[in-house]
C-alpha positions as CSV (number, residue, x, y, z in Angstrom):
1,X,-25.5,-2.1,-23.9
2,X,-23.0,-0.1,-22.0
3,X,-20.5,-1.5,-19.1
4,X,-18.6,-0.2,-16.3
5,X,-15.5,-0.6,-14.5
6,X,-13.9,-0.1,-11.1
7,X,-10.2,0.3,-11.1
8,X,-8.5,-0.4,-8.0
9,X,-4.7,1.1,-7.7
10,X,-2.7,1.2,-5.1
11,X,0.2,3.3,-4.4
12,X,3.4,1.6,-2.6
13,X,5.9,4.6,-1.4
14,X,8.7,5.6,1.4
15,X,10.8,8.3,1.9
16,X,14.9,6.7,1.4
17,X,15.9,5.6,4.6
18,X,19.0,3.6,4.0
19,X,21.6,4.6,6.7
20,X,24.7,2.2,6.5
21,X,26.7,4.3,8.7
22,X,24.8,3.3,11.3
23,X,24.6,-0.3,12.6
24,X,21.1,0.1,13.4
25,X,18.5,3.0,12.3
26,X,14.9,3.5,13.4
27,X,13.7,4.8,10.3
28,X,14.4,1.7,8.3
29,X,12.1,0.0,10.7
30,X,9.2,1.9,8.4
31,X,10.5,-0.3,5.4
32,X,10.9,-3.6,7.2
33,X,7.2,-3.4,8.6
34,X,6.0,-2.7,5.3
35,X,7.7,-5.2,3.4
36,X,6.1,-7.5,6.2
37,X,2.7,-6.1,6.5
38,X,2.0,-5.1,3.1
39,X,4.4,-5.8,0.3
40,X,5.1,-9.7,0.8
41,X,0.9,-10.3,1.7
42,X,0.1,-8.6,-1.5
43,X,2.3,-10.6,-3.5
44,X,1.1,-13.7,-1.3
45,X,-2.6,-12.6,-1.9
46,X,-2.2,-11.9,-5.9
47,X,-0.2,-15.6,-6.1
48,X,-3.1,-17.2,-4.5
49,X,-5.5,-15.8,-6.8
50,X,-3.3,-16.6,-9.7
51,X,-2.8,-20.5,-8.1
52,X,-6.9,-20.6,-7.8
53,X,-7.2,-18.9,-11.4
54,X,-9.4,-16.6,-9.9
55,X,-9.5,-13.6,-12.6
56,X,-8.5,-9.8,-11.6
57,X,-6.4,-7.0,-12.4
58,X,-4.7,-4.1,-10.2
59,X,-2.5,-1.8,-10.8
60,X,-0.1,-0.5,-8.7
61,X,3.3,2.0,-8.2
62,X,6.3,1.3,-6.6
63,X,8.2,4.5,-5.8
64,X,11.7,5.1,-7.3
65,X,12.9,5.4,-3.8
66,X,11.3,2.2,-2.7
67,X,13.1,0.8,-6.3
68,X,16.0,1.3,-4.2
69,X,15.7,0.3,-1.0
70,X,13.8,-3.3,-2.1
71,X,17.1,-3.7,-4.7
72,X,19.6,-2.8,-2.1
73,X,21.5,-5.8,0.2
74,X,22.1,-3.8,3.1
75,X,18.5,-3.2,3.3
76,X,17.5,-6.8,2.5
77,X,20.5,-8.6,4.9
78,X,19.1,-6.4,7.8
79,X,15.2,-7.1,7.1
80,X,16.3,-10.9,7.4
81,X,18.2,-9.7,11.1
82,X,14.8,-7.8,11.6
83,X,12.6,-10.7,11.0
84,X,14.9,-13.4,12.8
85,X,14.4,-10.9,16.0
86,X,11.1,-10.6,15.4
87,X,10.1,-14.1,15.6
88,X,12.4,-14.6,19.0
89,X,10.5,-12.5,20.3
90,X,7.3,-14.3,18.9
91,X,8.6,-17.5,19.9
92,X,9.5,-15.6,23.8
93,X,5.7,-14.4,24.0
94,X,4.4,-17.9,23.2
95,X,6.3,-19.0,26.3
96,X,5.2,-15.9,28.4
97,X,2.0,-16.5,27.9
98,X,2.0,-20.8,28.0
99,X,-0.4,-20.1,30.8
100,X,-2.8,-17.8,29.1
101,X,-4.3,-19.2,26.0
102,X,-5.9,-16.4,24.5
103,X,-2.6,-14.8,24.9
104,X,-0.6,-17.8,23.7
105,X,-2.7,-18.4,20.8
106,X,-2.0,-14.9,19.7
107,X,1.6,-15.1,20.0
108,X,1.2,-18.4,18.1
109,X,-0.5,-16.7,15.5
110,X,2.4,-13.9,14.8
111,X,5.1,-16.4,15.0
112,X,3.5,-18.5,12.0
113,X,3.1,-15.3,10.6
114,X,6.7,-13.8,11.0
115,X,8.0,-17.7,9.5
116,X,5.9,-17.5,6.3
117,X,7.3,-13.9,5.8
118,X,11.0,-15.4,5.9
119,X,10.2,-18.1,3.9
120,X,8.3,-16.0,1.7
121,X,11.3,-13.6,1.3
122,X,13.9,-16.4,1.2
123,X,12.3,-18.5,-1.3
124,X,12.2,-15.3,-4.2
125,X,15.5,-14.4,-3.0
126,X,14.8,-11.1,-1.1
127,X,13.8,-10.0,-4.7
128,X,10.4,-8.3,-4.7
129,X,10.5,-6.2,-7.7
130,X,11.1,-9.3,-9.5
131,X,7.7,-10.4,-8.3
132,X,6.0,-7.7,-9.1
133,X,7.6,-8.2,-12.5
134,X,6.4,-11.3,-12.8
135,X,2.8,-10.7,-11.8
136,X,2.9,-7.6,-14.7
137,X,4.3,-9.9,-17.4
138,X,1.4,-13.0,-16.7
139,X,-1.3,-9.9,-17.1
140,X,-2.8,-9.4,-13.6
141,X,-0.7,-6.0,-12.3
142,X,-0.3,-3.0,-14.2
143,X,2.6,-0.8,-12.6
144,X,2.7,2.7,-13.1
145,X,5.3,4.9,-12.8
146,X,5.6,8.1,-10.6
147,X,8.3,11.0,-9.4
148,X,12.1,10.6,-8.2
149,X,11.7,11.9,-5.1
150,X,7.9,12.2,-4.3
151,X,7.8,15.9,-4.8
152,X,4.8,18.0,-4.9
153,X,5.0,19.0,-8.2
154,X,2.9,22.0,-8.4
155,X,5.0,23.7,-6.0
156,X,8.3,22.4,-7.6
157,X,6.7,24.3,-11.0
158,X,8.8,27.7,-9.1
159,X,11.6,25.1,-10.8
160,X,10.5,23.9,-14.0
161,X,13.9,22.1,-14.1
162,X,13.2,19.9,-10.7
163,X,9.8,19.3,-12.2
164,X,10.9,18.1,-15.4
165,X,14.0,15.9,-13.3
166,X,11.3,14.0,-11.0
167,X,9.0,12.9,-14.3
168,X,11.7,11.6,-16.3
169,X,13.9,10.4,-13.4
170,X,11.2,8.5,-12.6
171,X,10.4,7.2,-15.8
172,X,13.9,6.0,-16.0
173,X,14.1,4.1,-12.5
174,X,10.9,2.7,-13.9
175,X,12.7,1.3,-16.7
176,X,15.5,0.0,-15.1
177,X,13.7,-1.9,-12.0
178,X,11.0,-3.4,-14.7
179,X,12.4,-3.1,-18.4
180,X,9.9,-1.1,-19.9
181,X,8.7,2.4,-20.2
182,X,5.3,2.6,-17.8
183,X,2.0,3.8,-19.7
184,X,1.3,5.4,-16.6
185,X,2.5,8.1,-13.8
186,X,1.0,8.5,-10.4
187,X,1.1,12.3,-9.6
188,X,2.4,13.0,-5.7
189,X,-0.8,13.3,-3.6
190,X,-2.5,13.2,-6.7
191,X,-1.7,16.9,-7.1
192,X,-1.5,18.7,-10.8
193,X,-1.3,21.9,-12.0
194,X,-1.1,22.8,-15.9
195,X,2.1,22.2,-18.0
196,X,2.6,18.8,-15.9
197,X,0.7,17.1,-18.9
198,X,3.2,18.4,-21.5
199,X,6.4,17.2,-19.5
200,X,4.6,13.4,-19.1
201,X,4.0,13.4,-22.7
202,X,7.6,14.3,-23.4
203,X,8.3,11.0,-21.2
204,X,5.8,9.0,-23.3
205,X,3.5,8.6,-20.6
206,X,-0.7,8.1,-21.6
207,X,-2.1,7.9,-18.6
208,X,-2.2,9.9,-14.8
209,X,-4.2,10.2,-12.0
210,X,-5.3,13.1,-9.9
211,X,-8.1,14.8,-7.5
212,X,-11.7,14.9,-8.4
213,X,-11.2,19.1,-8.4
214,X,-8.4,18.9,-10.5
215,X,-11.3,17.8,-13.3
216,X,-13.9,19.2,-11.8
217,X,-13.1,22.7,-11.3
218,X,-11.2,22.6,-14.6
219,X,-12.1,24.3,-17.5
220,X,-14.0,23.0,-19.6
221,X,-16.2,21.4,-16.8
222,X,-15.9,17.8,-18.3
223,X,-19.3,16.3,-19.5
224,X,-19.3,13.1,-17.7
225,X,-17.6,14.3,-14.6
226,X,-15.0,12.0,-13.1
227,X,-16.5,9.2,-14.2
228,X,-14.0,8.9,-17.8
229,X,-11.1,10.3,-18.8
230,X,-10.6,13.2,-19.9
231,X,-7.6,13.9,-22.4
232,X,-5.5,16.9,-22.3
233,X,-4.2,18.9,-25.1
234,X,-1.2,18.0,-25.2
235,X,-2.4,13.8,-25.0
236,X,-2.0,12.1,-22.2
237,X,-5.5,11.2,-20.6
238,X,-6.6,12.2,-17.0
239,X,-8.4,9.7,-14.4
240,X,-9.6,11.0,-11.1
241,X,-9.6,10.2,-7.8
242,X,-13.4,8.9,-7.1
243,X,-14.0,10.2,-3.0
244,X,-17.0,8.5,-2.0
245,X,-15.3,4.9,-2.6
246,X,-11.9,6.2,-1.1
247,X,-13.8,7.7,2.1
248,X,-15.3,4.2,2.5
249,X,-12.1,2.7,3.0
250,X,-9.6,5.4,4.2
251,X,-11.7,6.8,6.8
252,X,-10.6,5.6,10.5
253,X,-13.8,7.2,11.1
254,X,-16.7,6.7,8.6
255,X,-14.4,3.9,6.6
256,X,-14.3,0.4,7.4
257,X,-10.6,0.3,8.8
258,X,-12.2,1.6,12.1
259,X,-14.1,-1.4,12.9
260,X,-13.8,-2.7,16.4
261,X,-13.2,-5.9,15.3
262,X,-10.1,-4.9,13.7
263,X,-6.5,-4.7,15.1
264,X,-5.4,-1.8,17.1
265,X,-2.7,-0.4,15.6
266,X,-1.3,1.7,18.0
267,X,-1.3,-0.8,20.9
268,X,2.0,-2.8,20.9
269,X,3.8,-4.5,23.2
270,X,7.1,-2.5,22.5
271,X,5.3,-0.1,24.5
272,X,3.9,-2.6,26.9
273,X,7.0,-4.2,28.0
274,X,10.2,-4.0,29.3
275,X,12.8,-2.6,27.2
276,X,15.2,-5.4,28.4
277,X,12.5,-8.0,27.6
278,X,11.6,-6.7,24.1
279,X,16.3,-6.3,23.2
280,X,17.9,-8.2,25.9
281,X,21.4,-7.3,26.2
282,X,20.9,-4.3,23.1
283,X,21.5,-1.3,26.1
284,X,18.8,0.6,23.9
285,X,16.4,3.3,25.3
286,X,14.2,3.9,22.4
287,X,11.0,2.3,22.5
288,X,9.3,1.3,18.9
289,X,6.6,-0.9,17.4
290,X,7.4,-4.7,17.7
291,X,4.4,-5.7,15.3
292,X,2.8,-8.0,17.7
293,X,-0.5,-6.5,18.5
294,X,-3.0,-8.4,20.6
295,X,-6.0,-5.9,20.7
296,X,-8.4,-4.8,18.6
297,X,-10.0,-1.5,18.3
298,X,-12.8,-2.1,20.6
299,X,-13.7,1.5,21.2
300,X,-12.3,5.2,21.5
301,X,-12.1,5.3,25.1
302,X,-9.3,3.6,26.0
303,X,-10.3,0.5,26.7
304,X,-9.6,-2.4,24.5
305,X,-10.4,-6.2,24.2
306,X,-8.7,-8.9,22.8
307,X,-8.0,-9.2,19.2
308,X,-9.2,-12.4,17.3
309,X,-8.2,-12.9,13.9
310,X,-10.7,-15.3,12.6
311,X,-13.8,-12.7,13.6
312,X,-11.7,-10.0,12.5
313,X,-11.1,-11.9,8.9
314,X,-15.0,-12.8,8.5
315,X,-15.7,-8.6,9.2
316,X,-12.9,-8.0,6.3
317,X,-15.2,-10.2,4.0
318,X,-18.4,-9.1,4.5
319,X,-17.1,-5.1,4.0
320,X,-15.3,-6.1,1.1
321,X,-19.3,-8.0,0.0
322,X,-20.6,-4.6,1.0
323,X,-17.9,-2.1,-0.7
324,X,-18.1,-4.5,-3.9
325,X,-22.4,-4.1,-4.0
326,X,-22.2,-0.4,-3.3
327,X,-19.7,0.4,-6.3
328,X,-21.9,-2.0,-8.6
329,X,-24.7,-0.1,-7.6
330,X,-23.0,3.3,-8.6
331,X,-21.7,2.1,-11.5
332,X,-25.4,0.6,-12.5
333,X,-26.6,4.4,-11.6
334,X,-23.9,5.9,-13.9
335,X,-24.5,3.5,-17.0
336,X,-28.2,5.3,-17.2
337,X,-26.5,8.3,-18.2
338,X,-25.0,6.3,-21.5
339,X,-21.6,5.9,-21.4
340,X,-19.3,3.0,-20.0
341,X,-18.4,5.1,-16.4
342,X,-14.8,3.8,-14.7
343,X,-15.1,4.4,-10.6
344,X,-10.9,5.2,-9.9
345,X,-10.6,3.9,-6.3
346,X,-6.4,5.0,-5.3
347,X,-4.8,4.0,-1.9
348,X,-1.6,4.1,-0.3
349,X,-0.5,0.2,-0.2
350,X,0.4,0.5,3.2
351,X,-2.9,1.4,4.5
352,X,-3.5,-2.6,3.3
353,X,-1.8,-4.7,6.0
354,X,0.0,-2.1,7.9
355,X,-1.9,0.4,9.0
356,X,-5.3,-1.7,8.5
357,X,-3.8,-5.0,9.3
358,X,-7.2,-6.8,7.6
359,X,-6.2,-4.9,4.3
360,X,-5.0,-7.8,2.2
361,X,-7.7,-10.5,3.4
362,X,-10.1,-7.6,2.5
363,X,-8.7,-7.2,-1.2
């Protein structure tokens, strides 16, 4: 009787950002929201399941440059000045808006959110790697490794030396952050070209990912598609990217992500506000996100409603019902051909929390 399997990784990266000659510097706002949006609620959501003993495996990268920037003080000293602003301005809103309950209950909402970050951050000692390293060594995360830098490696190939750097360089910051080789490698953007698979076997790697073409238009055409792997000559074994289950979700359009129930991403009020309001006393002229949101998609023509976070958490569960029956049902169609089919579902971790705010309640 054969099986079937749907593997669910998810691929946590940013481009180094870490400025200490400045005092402040926007781009390290990208980090801070992540590691509030969607690093710290995935280790929340994977401890919960472990607390409930709920079963369940993921697998997941964390980029060499992230490596760094979630290892660095600097970084970690200023996300704890970045979260102690954010909730005075939480706490600020909830007074603005004593008068205006929907308003006031939202405001509520992202201050008790904002608190259970710091304590979340606090209480494992601003040390996140370490938590993934714990969820890997108690059996429910597999983390993969991937390149230095984020290259593209195919185009990098005009330099087989840079090529060769970002595999092993990666492997190496792999070992360092986690103490172990990874079994592993996430290819950049999923993108391979031929002589890639000798360089990851070189660096003792047995397992990558890529795009459905990358098997598909391959030659030989491999006999059950991209539904198994397929090994290369030189050994390390080839998983692909399966569309139709990453369209469901990464679409804003077709996917569920663009459900008007869900928050609005673009629509914050460090655009809404006054500048003074949002930094008192700062003298800044740069607007940027604050991270507290209060509407929800509604619809594409400008106009947008209220965002509630319970009815936006009861739509998260019934896609996730309705994405978990649909890949049951495909991998029911695909054991009729014989074989024990794998459905390899990749994501950028920040679409889970940050960009689609529901993400993590929807995992």
């Amino acid at each position: 009787m054969s099986s079937g399997s749907l593997a669910l990784l998810l691929h946590a990266h940013l481009p180094f950002v870490r400025h200490p000659e400045h005092e402040e510097f926007l781009e390290e706002a990208w980090l801070f929201e992540a590691i509030t949006e969607t690093y710290l609620p995935l280790i929340a959501m994977m401890r919960r399941l472990v607390r409930e003993e709920v079963p369940f495996q993921l697998t997941m990268t964390v980029s060499p440059t992230l490596c760094a920037m979630l290892q660095d003080q600097l970084l970690r000293d200023r996300y704890l000045r970045y979260l102690d602003r954010s909730i005075d301005l939480a706490a600020r809103e909830m007074e603005r808006n004593r008068d205006d309950e929907p308003l006031r209950r939202l405001s509520e909402f992202y201050h008790a959110n904002l608190t259970d970050c710091r304590s979340q951050f606090l209480e494992c000692d601003g040390d996140l790697l370490g938590e993934f390293r714990k969820l890997r060594d108690e059996g429910c995360l597999e983390i993969m490794g991937t390149a230095a830098t984020h290259g593209l490696l195919p185009l990098l190939q005009l330099s087989p030396e840079a090529v060769r750097a970002q595999i092993l360089i990666g492997r190496d910051v792999y070992r360092a952050a986690f103490g172990a080789d990874p079994a592993g490698f996430w290819l950049p953007e999923c993108a391979f070209a031929p002589g890639l698979e000798t360089i990851m076997q070189e660096a003792n790697l047995r397992w990558f990912v890529l795009d459905a073409h990358g098997l598909m238009f391959g030659e030989p055409r491999p006999r059950r598609g991209i539904y198994a792997p397929c090994y290369s000559a030189a050994g390390p074994a080839a998983f692909a990217r399966d569309r139709d289950s990453s369209r469901q979700v990464w679409s804003a359009t077709e996917g569920y992500p663009g459900d008007p129930a869900y928050r609005e991403f673009y629509r914050d009020i460090g655009f809404d506000l006054p500048l003074e309001y949002l930094r008192p006393g700062s003298g800044s002229t740069a607007r940027s996100f604050s991270g507290l949101k209060y509407h929800r998609i509604t619809s594409r023509d400008g106009e947008k409603e209220l965002y509630d976070p319970a009815n936006a958490a009861i739509v998260a569960e019934a896609h996730a019902s309705h994405f978990f029956e649909t890949r049951r049902q495909q991998i029911n169609e695909l054991r009729a051909l014989d074989f024990d089919p794998i459905v390899v579902v990749p994501f950028d971790a920040e679409l889970f929390g940050h960009w689609w705010f529901e993400g993590p309640r929807f995992l």
